[in-house]
C-alpha positions, -999 to 999 in steps of 0.1 A, spaced: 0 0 0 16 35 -10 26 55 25 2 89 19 31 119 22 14 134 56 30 156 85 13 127 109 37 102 89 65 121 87 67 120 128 67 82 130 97 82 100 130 69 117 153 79 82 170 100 102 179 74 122 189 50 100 231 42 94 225 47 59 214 84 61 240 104 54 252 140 59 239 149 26 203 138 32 204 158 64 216 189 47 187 185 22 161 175 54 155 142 33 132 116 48 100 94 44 115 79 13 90 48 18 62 80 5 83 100 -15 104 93 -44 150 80 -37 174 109 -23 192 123 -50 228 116 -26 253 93 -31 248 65 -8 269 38 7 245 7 19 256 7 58 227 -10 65 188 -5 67 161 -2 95 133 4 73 119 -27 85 117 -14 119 97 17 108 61 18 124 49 26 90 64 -4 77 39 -26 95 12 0 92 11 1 56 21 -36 51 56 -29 32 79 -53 16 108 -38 6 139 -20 20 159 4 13 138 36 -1 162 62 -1 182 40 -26 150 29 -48 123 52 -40 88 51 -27 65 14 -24 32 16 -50 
């Protein structure tokens, strides 16, 4: 199910949090990839928590991650 882009969602979003999110996604506030479309930052895979998102389980995702390969239709 596609994550609507909402303020509400945007407060349970862990990207931030995540060892993959880099400097340059923080610079460019980038997050809630799982809603909106793959950072446009170079990024080394360091690992992924999307899985451990609330909105993961709340909208019945699959895949991991978004900021490498955009949002889940």
């Amino acid at each position: 199910m596609k994550v609507p882009d909402t303020q509400e969602n945007l407060m349970k979003c862990i990207c931030g949090s995540c060892p993959s999110h880099n400097q340059c996604m923080k610079d460019k506030m980038q997050g809630l990839f799982c809603a909106r479309e793959k950072s446009d930052c170079e990024i080394e895979k360091k690992g992924c928590i999307c899985g451990q998102c609330p909105l993961f389980s709340e909208y019945g995702l699959e895949n991991l991650y978004y900021c490498i390969n955009g949002a889940e239709e």
